[in-house]
C-alpha positions in Angstrom: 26.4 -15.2 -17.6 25.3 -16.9 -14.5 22.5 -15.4 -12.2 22.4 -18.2 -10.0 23.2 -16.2 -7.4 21.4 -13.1 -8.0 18.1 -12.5 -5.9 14.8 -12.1 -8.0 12.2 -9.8 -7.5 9.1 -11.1 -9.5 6.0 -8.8 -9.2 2.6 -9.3 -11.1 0.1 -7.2 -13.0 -3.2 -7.2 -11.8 -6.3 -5.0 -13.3 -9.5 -5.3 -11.9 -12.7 -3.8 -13.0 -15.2 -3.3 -10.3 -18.4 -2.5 -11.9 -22.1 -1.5 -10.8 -20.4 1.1 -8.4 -22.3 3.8 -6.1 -20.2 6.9 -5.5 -19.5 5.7 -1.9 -18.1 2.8 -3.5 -15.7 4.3 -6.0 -14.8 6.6 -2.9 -14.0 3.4 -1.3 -11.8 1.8 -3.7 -10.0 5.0 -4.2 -8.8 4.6 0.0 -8.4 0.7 -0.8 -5.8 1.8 -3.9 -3.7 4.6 -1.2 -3.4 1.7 1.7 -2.1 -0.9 -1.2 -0.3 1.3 -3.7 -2.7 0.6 -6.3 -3.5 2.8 -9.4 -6.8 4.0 -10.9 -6.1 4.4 -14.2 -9.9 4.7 -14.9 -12.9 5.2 -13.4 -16.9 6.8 -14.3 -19.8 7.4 -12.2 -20.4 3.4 -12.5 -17.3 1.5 -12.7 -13.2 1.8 -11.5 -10.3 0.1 -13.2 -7.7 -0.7 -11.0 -4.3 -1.7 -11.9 -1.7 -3.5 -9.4 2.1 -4.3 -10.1 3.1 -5.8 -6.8 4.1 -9.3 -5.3 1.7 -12.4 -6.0 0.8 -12.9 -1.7 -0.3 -8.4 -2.2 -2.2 -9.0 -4.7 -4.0 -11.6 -3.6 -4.6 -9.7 -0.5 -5.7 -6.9 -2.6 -8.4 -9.7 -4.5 -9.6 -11.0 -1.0 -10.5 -7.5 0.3 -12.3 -6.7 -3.0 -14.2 -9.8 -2.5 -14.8 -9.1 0.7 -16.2 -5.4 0.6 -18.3 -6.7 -2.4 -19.9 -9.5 -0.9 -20.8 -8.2 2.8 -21.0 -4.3 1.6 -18.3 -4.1 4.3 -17.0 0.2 4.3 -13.1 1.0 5.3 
């Protein structure tokens, strides 16, 4: 068979474990995971375990605003 022709949809798997987490931060990564279609498939009073399945440019948007709310304490 030839799928020369056929368009490819690649996505990635990306968990991330934010740890160290006060209960106005898990709150925040649950509205960060409804705006990017992420699911928490885990989380206690300390750390969430995010997994994304989307394109490689959304996740990487997803890792920069991690970063960013981590670094500078930045709220949504």
């Amino acid at each position: 068979m030839d799928y020369t022709d056929t368009p490819l949809h690649m996505k990635e798997i990306l968990f991330v474990k934010v740890n160290h987490c006060s209960d106005a931060d898990i709150a925040e990564r649950f509205r960060i995971s409804k705006v990017f279609g992420v699911s928490i498939i885990d989380y206690d009073g300390a750390a969430v375990l995010l997994e994304c399945t989307q394109t490689e440019n959304r996740n990487d948007d997803l890792i920069a605003l991690l970063k960013k709310s981590l670094q500078t304490g930045w709220r949504l």
